[in-house]
N, C-alpha and C positions, 0 to 999 in steps of 0.2 A: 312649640318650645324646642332650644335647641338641642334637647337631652334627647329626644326621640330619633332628633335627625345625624348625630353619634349613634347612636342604640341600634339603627337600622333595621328595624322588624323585617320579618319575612314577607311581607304583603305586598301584592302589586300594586293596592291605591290604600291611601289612610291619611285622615286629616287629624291633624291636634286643636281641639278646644280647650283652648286654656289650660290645666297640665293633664290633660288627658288626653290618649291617644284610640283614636278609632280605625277598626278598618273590616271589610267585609276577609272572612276567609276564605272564600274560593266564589266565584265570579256566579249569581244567576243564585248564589244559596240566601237564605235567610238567617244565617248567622253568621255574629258581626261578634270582635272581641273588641276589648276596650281593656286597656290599659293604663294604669294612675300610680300616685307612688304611697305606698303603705306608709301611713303615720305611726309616730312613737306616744307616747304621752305627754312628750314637748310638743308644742306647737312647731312649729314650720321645721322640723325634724322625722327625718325618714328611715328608717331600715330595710326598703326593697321594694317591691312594686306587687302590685295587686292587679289579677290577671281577671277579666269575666267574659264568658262565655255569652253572646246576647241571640236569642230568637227577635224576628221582629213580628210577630205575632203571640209569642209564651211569655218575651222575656228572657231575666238573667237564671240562664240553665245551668250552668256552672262558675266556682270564683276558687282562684287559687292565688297563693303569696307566694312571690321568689323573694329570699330575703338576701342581700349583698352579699354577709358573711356569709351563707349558703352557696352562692357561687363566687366567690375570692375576687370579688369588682375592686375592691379599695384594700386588697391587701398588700399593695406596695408600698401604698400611701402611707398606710399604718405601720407598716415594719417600717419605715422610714422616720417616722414619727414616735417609735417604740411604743405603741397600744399595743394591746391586746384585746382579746373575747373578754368580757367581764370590767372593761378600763371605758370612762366615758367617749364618747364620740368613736366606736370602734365601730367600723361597717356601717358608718351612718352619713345621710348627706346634712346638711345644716344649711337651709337658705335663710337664712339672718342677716345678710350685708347685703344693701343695695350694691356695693360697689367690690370691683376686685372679680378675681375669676371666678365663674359657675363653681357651685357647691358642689359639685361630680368631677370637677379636674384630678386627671389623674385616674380616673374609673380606669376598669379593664373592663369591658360590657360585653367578651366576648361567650363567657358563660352563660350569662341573663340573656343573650341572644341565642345559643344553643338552647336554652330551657326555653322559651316563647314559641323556637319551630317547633320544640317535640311536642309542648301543649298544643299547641294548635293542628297537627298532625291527628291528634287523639280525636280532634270535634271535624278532622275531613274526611269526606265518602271516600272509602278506597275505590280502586282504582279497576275497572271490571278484570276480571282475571283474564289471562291470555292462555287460551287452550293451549293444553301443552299437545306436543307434536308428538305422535304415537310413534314410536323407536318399536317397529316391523324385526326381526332377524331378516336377513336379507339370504335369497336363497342363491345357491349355486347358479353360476349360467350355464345352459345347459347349449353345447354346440352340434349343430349338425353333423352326424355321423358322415363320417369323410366315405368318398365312393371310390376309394384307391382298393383295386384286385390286388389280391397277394399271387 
């Protein structure tokens, strides 16, 4: 879908099935996120995307929601439009029309993409630490007593 590929996840490889987006999070691990977009109560109406953590042997180890108004994705849209928090369609996508621009025109995706690295950050091995280098006091040089007769 083309929302993913605006969205730019942090991932070296990831495939979209249908509105869902896959991708392993570090190379050689068994955990895979997947990404989809959070429903409202309306049908083909969304408020932010739904995050899960996937083991491929446990399963979904963790699931979290970023919600648009959470990160100000369609807050231009909306002051342009005069919404607000609490006014219908505010921080919401609405795929309702076959035709006419994607329901996300106008996103700012750069927060929901800040928020995706740091989640995914939280489910990567760190990184082995790098011995720190022992800071010695370093001693005087000591020079050979000169052989000059007084």
């Amino acid at each position: 879908m083309e929302f993913f590929a605006e969205l730019q996840p942090p991932f070296p490889t990831g495939v979209v099935v249908g509105n869902t987006y896959y991708a392993t999070l570090a190379a050689d691990s068994p955990l895979r996120i997947r990404i989809d977009f959070q429903g409202t109560i309306r049908d083909r109406e969304y408020g932010g995307l739904r995050l899960a953590v996937l083991h491929t042997d446990q399963g979904t180890l963790d699931t979290a929601v970023l919600t648009f108004a959470d990160h100000q994705t369609f807050a231009r849209r909306d002051a342009a439009d005069g919404i607000g928090p609490g006014w219908d369609g505010y921080a919401r996508i609405r795929d309702w029309h076959e035709n006419g621009p994607p329901p996300w025109n106008g996103a700012d995706l750069t927060g929901l993409r800040r928020a995706i690295t740091h989640y995914a950050q939280l489910w990567l091995p760190a990184p082995a630490p790098v011995p720190a280098r022992l800071n010695l006091p370093s001693l005087p040089s000591t020079r050979p007593a000169s052989s000059r007769s007084h």
